[in-house]
N, C-alpha and C positions, 0 to 999 in steps of 0.2 A: 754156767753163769754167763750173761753178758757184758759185756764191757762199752764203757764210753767211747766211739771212735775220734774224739775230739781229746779227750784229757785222758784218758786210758784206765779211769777210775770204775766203779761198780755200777751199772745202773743200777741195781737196790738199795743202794746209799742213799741216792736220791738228788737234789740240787742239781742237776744238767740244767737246766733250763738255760743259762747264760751260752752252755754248749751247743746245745741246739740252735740257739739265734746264731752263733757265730756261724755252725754248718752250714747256714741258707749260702755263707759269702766264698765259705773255705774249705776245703778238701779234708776226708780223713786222714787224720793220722797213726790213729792205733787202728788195729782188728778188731771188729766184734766181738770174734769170737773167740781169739786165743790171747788177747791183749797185746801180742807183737807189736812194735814198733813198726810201721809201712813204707816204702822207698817209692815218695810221692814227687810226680811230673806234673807241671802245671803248662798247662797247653794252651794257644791262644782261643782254641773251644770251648774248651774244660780242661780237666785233671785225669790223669791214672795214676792209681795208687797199688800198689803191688804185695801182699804179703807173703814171706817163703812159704807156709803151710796151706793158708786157701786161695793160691790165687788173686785174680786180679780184678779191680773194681775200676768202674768209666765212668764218666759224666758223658760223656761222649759216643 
């Protein structure tokens, strides 16, 4: 299953779309893919968001 990386909900639920607009401004905060919670740094570049099972995601 996939998960929201904004609100940590289902994408087969459906209604993201407000998530999606906000991602354009703001960093993940869940995982894709395990729905963890993420230990996100906000950089004067971008962001890195870190989750303990898969690793680490950049803007940067």
């Amino acid at each position: 299953m996939q998960w929201c990386d904004r609100c940590g909900g289902a994408l087969a639920d459906g209604g993201h779309e407000a998530c999606a607009a906000a991602r354009q401004l703001e960093p993940p905060r869940y995982c894709g893919r395990c729905r963890r919670r993420m230990k996100v740094q906000v950089l004067p570049a971008g962001w890195r968001a870190s989750c303990v099972e898969h690793g680490e995601l950049s803007s940067v």
